[in-house]
TORSEDO-900046 format. One line per 2 residues: number of its first residue (from 0); their letters; for each residue z, y, x of C-alpha. Coordinates in Angstrom, 1 decimal, decimal comma, m for minus. Layout:
// residues N
NUM = a = Z:Y:X; ...
//
This chain:
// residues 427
0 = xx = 68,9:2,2:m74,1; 71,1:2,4:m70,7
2 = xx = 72,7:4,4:m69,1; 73,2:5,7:m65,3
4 = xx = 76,8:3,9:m64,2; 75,2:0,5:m65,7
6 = xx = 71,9:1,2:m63,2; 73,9:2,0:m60,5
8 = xx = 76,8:m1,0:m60,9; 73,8:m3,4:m61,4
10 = xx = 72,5:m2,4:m57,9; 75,9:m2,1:m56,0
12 = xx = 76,5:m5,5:m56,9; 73,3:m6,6:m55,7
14 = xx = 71,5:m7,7:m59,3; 68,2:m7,3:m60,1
16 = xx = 67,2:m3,9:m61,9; 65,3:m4,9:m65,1
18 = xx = 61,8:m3,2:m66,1; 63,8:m1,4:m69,0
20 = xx = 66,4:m0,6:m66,7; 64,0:1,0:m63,7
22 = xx = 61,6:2,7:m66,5; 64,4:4,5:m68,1
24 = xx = 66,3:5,5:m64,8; 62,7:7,1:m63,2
26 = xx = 62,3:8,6:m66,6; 65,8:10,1:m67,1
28 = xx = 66,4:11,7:m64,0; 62,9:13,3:m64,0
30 = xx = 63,9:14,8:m67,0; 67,1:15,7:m65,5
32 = xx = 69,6:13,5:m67,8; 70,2:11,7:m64,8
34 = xx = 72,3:13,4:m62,1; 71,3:14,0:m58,2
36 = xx = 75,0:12,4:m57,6; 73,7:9,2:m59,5
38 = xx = 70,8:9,0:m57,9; 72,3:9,9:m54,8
40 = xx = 74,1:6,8:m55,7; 71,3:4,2:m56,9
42 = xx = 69,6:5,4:m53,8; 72,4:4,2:m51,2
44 = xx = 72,5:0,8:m53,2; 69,1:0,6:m53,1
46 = xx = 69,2:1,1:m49,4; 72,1:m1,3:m48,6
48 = xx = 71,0:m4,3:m51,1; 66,9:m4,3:m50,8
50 = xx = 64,8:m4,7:m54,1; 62,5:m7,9:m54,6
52 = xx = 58,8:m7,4:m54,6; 58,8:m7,1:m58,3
54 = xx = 61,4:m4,8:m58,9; 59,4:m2,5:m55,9
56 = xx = 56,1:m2,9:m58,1; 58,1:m1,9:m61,3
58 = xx = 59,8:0,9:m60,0; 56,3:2,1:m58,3
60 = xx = 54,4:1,9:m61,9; 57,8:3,9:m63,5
62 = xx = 57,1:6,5:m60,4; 53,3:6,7:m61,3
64 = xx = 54,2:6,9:m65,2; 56,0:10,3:m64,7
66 = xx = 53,3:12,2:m64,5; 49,2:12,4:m64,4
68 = xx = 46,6:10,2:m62,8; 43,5:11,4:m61,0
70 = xx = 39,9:9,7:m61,6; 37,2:9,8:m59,0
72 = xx = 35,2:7,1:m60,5; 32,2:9,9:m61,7
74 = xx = 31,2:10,8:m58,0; 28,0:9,6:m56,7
76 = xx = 29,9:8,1:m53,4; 32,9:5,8:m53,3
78 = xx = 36,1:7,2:m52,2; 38,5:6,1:m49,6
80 = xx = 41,7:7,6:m48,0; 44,4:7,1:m45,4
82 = xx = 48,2:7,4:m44,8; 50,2:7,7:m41,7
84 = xx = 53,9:7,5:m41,8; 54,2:10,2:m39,6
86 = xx = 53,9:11,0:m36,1; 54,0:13,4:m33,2
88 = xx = 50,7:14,7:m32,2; 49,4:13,0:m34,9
90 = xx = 46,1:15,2:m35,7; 44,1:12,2:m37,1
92 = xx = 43,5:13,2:m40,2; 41,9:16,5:m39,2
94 = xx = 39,1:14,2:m37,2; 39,1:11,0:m39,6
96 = xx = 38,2:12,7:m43,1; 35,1:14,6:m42,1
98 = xx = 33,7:11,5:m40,0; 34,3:9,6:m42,9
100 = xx = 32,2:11,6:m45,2; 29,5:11,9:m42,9
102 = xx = 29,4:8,3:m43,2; 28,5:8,3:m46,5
104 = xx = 32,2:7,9:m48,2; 34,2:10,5:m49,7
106 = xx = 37,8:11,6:m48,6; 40,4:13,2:m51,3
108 = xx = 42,9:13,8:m48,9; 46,3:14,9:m50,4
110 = xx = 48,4:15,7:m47,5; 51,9:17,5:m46,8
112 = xx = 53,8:19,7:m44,3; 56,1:19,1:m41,5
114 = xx = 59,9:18,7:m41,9; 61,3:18,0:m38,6
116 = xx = 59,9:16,9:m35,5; 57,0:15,1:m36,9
118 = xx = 53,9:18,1:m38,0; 52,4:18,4:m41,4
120 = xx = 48,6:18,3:m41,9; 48,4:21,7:m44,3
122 = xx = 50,4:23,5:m41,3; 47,9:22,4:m38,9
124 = xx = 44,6:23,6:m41,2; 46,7:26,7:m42,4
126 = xx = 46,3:28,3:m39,2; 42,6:28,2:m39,6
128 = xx = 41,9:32,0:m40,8; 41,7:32,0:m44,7
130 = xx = 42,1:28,4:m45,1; 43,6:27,4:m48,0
132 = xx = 45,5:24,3:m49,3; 46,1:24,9:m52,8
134 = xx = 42,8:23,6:m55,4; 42,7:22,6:m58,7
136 = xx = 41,4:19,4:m59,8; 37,9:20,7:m60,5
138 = xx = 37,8:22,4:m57,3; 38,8:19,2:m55,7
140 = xx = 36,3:17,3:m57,4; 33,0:19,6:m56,6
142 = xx = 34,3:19,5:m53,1; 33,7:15,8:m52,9
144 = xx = 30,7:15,8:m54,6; 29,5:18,5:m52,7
146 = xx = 30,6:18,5:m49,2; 32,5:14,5:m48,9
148 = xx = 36,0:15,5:m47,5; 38,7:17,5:m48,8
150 = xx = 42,0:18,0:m47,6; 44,3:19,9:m49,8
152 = xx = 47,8:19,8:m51,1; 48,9:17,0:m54,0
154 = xx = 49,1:19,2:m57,6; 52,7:19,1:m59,1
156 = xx = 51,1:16,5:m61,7; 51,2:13,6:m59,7
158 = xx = 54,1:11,6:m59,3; 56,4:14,2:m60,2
160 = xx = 59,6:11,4:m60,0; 58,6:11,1:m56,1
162 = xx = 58,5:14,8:m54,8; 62,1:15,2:m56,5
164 = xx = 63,6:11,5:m55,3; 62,1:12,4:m52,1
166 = xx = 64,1:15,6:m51,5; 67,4:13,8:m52,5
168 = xx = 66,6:10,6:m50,1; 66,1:13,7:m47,4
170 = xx = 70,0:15,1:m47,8; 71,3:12,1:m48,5
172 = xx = 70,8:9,3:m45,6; 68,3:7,1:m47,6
174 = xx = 64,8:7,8:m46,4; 64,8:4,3:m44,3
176 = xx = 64,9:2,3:m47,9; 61,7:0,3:m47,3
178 = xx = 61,7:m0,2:m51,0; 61,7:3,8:m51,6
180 = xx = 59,6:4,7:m48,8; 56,9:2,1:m49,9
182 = xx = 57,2:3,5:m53,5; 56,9:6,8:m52,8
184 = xx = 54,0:6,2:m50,5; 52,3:4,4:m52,8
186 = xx = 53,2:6,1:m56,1; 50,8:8,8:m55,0
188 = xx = 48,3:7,1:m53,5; 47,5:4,9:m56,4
190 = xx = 47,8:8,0:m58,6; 45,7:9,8:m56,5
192 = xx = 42,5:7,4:m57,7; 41,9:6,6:m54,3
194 = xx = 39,1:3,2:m54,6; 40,2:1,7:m51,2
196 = xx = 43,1:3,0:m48,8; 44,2:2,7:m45,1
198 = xx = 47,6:3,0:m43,9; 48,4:4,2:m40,6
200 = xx = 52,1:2,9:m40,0; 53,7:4,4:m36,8
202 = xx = 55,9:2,1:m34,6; 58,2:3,5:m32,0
204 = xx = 60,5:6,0:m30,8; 58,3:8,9:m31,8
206 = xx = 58,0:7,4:m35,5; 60,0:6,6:m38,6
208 = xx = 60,3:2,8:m38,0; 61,2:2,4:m34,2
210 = xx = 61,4:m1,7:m34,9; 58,0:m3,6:m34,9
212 = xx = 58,9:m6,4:m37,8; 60,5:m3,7:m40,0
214 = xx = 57,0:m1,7:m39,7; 55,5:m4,8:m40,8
216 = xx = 57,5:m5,3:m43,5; 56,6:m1,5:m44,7
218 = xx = 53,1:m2,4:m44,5; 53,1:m5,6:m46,1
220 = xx = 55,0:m4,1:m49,0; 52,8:m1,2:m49,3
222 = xx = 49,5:m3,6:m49,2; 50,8:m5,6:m52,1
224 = xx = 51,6:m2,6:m53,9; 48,1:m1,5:m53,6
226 = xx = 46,1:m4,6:m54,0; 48,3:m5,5:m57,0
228 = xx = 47,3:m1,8:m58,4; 43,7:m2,5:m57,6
230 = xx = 43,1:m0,5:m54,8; 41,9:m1,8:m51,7
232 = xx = 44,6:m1,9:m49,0; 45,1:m2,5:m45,2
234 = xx = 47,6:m1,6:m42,5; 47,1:m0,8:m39,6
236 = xx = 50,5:m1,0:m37,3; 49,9:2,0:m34,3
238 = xx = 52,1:3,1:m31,5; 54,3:6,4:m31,2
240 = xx = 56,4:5,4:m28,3; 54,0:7,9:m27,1
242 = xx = 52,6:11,0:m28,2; 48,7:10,7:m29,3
244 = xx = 46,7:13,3:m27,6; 47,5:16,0:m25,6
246 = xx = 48,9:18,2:m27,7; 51,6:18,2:m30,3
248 = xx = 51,8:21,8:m32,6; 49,5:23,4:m35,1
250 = xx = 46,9:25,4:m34,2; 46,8:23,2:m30,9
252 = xx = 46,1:20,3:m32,8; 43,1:21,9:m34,4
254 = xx = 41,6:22,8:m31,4; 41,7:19,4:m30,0
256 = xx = 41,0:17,7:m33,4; 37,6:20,2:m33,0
258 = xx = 37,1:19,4:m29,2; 36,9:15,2:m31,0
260 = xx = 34,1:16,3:m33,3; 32,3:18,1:m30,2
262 = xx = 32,5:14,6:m28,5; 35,4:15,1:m25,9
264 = xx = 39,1:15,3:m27,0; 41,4:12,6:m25,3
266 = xx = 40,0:8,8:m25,7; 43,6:7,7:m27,8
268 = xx = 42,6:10,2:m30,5; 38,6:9,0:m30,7
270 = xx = 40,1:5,4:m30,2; 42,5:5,6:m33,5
272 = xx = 40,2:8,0:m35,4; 37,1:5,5:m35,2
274 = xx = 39,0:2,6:m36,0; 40,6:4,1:m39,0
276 = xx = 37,1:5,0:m39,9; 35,7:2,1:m39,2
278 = xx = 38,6:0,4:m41,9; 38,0:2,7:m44,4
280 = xx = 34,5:2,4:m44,1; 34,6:m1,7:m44,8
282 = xx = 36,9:m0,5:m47,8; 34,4:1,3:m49,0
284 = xx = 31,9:m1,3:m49,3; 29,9:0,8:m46,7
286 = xx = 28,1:m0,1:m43,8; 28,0:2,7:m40,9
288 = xx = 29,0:3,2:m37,3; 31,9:5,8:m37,2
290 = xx = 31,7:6,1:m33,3; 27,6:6,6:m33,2
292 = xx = 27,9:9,4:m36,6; 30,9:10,9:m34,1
294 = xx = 28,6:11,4:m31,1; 25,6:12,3:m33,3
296 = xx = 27,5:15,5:m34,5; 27,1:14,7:m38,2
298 = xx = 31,1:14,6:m38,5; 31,1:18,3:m36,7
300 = xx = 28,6:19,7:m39,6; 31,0:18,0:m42,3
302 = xx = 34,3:19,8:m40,4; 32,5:23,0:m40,8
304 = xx = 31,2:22,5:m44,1; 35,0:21,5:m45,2
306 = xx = 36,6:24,0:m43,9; 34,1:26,6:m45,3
308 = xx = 34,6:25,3:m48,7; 38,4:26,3:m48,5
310 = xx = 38,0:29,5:m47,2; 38,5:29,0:m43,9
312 = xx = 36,2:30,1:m41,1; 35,5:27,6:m38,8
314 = xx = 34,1:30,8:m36,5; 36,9:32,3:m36,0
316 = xx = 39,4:32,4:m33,1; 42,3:30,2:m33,3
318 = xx = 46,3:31,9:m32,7; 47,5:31,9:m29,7
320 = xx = 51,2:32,0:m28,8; 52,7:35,3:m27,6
322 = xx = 54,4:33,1:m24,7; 54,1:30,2:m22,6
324 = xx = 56,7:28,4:m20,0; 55,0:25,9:m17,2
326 = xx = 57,0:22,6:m16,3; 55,9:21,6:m12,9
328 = xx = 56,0:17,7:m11,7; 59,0:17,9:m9,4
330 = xx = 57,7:14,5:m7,3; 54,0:13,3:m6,6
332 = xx = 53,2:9,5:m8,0; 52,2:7,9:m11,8
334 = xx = 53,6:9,4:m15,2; 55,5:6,2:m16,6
336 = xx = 56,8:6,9:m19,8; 56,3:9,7:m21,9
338 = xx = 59,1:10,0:m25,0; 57,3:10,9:m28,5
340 = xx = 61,0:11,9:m29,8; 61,4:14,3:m26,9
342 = xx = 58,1:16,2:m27,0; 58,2:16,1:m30,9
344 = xx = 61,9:17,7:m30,7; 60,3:20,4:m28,2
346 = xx = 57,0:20,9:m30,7; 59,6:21,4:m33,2
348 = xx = 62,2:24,0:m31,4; 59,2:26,0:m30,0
350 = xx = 58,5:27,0:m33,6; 55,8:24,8:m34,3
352 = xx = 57,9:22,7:m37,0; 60,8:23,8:m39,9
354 = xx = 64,2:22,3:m40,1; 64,3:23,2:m44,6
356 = xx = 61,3:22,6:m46,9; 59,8:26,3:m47,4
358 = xx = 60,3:27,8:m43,9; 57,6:29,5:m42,7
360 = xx = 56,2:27,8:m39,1; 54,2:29,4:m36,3
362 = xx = 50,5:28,5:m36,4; 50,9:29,2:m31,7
364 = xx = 53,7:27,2:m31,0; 53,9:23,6:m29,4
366 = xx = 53,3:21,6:m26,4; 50,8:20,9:m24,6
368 = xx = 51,2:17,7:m21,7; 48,9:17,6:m18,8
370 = xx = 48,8:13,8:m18,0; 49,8:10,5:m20,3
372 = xx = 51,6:7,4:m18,6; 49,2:6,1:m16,3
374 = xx = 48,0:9,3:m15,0; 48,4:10,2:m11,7
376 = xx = 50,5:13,3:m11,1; 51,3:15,5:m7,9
378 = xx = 54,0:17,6:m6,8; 53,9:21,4:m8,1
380 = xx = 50,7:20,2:m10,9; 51,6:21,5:m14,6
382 = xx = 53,6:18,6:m16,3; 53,8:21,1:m19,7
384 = xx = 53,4:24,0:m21,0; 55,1:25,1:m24,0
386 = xx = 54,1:27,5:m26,5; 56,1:30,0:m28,3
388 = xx = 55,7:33,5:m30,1; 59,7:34,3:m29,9
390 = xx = 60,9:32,9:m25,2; 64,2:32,7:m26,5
392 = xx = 63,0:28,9:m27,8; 62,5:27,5:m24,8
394 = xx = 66,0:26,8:m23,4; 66,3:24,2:m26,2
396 = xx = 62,9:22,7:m25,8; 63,6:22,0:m22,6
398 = xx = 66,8:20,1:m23,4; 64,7:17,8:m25,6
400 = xx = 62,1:17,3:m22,9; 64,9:16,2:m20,0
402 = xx = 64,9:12,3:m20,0; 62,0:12,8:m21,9
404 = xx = 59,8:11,2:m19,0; 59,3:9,3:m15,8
406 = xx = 57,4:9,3:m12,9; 57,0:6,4:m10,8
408 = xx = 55,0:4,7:m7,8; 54,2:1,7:m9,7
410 = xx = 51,7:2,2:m12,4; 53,0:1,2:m16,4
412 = xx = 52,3:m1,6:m18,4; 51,1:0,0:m21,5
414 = xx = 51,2:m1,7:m24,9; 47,7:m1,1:m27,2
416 = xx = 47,0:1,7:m29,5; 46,8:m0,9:m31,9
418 = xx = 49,6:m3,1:m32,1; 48,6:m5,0:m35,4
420 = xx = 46,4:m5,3:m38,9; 48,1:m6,5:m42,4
422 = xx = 45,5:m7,3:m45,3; 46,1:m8,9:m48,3
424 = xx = 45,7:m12,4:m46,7; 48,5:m11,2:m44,6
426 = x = 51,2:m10,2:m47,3
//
C-alpha cells in the first residue's frame, strides 16, 4: 500500500516511481482517494524531473488499466488510425479517414473538440446538419464493417484516468510533460484497438511543441509506447509555423475538406492527407495508391457514405456566418510569413473555438486567408476575411492578426510540409 505524499516526495526528489507506486496512484485518484491538489502536485514533478522510458510505459499500462479496451480484431479489414497533436487549420482528418477506407483499410477514429486556438474534429463534422458524434460500441463497429471510416467521439470507458488527469494538466501549467502528453496520447490509442497507428506531430509556432528536437522526443516516446503495446507506430514530424489550408474554423474546414475529395482543395492539404494515407496504408499491411483512389472519387463516395451513417446529410447546405470583415493587402509584393498562432487566435475570437470545455462554438465563424507565403499579393486584393455570426468579434481578431504576417519583395525560403519520420528503427 502507499500513499499520495510518499508518490509525490518520490518524484520531487527526482526518484524513480515504482510499478506499485504508479498502479496505485492512477488507480487512486480515479477513484477519487487521491486529491486534484496531489495530483496537481505529482504532475508539476513530473513535469520538472522527466520520467524514464519505463516508468512512461508503466504509467501508460496503469492509464489503460482504468477502464475498458476495445477489439476490432472480428472485422473483415485491418484497421489503422491517426493522431495529430493539434493544429490550426488542421482539417486532415476529415479527408484522411474516408480515403483510407476506400483503400481497403478501416478507420475507428475517436476524435475530440477544440479548446483554444487549435479546432476540434467533432466541431468541424457537428456542423454538418444532423450529424452526430455520439455511438455506441456496436454502432461503431457495423460502421466499420459496413461503410470503412468512422469518426465519433471516445465512450467514457476508455481511459477514464486520462480524460480526468487531462483536465487538471489544463488548469494547472503541466500539459508540456512529454511523459504525460505521450501517456495520454497513447493510453487511448492503444485502448482504442487500433492494429497500426500514425502520428501527426505538429512543429512550430502554430502547434504545441514550437522546438523541433522536443517534437522528436514526443514522437519517439510515443512510438516505443506503441510498438512495445504491439501496435504498429510511426511519426511523422509536420509543420505549423503555418496554417495548413486556406481556412481555419468549422464549417469552413468541411467545405474545403469536401472540395479535397472533389479533387481541388489547396495542394498542402492533398500533400499531408496522401502521405498520411500512404503510412497508414503500409501499416496496414495494404498495398494501394492513396493519391490515384483520391482522384478516382472512391474516397468522395466513402465521405458520403460516412457521413450518412451518422445522420448527417452530406446534401445539405453548410452555415454560413451572419457577418464577414475584409482585410485588404496594404502594399503589392510576395506574402512572406504567415503566423499559425495569429490566425488560430483570430479562428478562435471570431467564435469558431471555446475558451472552457462545454461551451457551445459557432459552426460560421473563422478565417479564411487568400494567399500562403509565396504567393504573390497586390495592393487593395483581399488578404482575409473573417467570419462571425456576433461583428462585435472582430476588433480582437484583428489584434491577433497584426504582426501576424509579412509581405515582401523577395520571395521566402519555405521549410517542407514534412520535416521528418520516426519508426521503431528510429527510437
Amino acid at each position: 500500500m502507499h500513499d499520495a505524499v510518499e508518490v509525490i516526495i518520490a518524484k520531487r526528489d527526482r526518484g524513480v516511481l515504482s510499478k506499485s507506486q504508479i498502479e496505485w496512484v492512477i488507480d487512486a485518484y480515479t477513484r477519487g482517494e487521491v486529491a486534484e491538489q496531489q495530483m496537481s502536485a505529482l504532475a508539476m514533478a513530473i513535469l520538472l524531473n522527466g520520467m524514464t522510458m519505463s516508468e512512461i510505459e508503466q504509467w501508460t499500462a496503469a492509464m489503460i488499466a482504468s477502464g475498458s479496451r476495445m477489439d476490432f480484431s472480428g472485422l473483415s479489414r485491418p484497421t489503422s488510425d491517426k493522431h495529430s497533436t493539434g493544429g490550426v487549420g488542421d482539417k486532415i482528418t476529415l479527408p484522411l479517414a474516408p480515403l483510407v477506407a476506400a483503400c481497403g483499410v478501416a478507420v475507428p477514429q475517436l476524435s475530440g473538440r477544440g479548446l483554444g486556438h487549435t479546432g476540434g474534429t467533432l466541431d468541424k463534422l457537428e456542423s454538418i446538419p444532423g450529424w452526430r458524434a455520439a455511438l455506441s460500441n456496436e454502432e461503431m463497429l457495423a460502421q466499420l464493417e459496413s461503410v470503412g471510416a468512422v469518426i465519433c467521439a471516445a465512450g467514457s470507458g476508455l481511459a477514464p484516468a486520462d480524460k480526468k488527469l487531462y483536465a487538471l494538466r489544463d488548469v494547472t501549467g503541466t500539459v508540456e510533460a512529454i511523459p504525460l502528453i505521450a501517456s495520454s496520447i497513447m493510453s487511448k490509442k492503444i485502448a482504442e484497438g487500433t492494429g497500426s497507428l500514425v502520428l501527426d506531430v505538429k512543429v512550430g509556432v502554430g502547434a504545441f511543441m514550437k522546438d523541433l528536437d522536443r517534437a522528436r522526443e514526443l514522437a519517439r516516446t510515443m512510438v516505443h509506447l506503441g510498438t512495445a503495446a504491439g501496435v504498429n507506430t510511426v511519426a511523422l514530424l509536420t509543420d505549423m509555423d503555418t496554417p495548413l489550408g486556406l481556412t481555419a474554423g468549422n464549417a469552413l474546414e468541411v467545405q474545403e475538406s469536401v472540395d479535397v475529395l472533389e479533387g481541388g482543395g489547396p495542394a498542402d492539404v492533398v500533400e499531408l492527407t496522401v502521405a498520411l494515407a500512404a503510412e497508414m496504408l503500409h501499416g496496414a499491411g495494404v498495398e494501394a495508391d492513396p493519391a490515384a483512389v483520391l482522384a478516382s472519387g472512391k474516397a468522395m463516395d466513402s465521405w458520403r457514405d460516412m457521413i450518412a451513417a451518422q445522420g448527417g446529410d452530406h446534401t445539405a447546405q453548410l452555415p454560413t456566418a451572419r457577418e464577414t470583415h475584409v482585410v485588404n493587402a496594404p502594399t503589392s509584393g510576395i506574402l512572406t510569413r504567415l503566423d499559425a498562432m495569429a490566425v488560430g487566435m483570430a479562428a478562435w475570437r471570431l467564435g469558431a473555438g471555446r475558451a472552457t470545455p462545454g461551451a457551445s462554438v459557432q459552426a460560421g465563424a473563422g478565417v479564411q486567408w487568400h494567399a500562403r507565403p509565396g504567393d504573390p499579393v497586390v495592393a487593395g486584393q483581399p488578404l482575409f476575411t473573417l467570419h462571425t455570426d456576433e461583428p462585435e468579434r472582430f476588433d480582437r481578431a484583428l489584434e491577433s492578426l497584426e504582426g501576424g504576417w509579412d509581405i515582401g519583395s523577395q520571395a521566402p525560403t519555405l521549410r517542407p510540409l514534412v520535416l521528418d519520420r520516426i519508426d521503431f528503427s528510429g527510437v
